[in-house]
N, C-alpha and C positions, 0 to 999 in steps of 0.2 A: 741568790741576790747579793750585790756589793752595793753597800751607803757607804755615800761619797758626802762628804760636807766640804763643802766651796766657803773660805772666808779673805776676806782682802787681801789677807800675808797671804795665799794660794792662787788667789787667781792670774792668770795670764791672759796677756795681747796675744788673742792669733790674728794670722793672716793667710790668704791662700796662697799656696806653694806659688803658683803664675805670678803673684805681684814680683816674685825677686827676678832683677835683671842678671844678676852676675851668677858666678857658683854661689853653692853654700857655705864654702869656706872665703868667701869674701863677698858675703850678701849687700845686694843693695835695691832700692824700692825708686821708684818714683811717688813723689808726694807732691799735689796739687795747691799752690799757694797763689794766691789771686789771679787768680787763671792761667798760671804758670807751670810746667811738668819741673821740678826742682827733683832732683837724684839726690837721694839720701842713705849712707851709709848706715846698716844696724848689726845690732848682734843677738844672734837667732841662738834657740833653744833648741827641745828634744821637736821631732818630727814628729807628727799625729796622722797618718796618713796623707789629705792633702792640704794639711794646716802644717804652720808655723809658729810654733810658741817667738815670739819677740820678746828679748831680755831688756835692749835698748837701743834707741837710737828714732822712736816711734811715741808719739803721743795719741792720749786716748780718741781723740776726737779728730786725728788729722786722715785725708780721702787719700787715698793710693789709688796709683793703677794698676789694672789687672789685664788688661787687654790693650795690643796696639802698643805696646814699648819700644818694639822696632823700629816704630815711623819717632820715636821722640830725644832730643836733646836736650840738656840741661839749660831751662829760662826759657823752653820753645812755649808759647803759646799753646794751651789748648784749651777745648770744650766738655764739658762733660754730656757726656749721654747715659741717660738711666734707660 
């Protein structure tokens, strides 16, 4: 058995590997703002299989996309589907 203690200076943003549009060495996300696909530039940490530690460029509370990036441009209109 390994204990792990999680405190605020340790935690990290993941993200799933599918959000990023680009390589890894020049990540970038789609980020959802008033119903708009807006392309945002981050800087990505260690790999967790099919997570993404995010160092920055990503806030806590902002929707990405995971699926369908190919149909999308930067300020294109979209919808979400849960």
């Amino acid at each position: 058995h390994i204990a792990v203690e999680e405190s605020a200076a340790t935690a990290q943003m993941m993200i799933d590997r599918k959000a990023i549009i680009e390589s890894l060495k020049n990540p970038e996300v789609y980020v959802v703002r008033d119903n708009k696909a807006c392309k945002q530039a981050i800087t990505t940490g260690k790999v967790f299989d099919n997570y993404i530690a995010v160092v920055s460029g990503l806030k806590e509370n902002d929707r990405i996309v995971v699926a369908g990036q190919i149909n999308l441009v930067d300020g294109r209109d979209v919808e979400i589907i849960k």
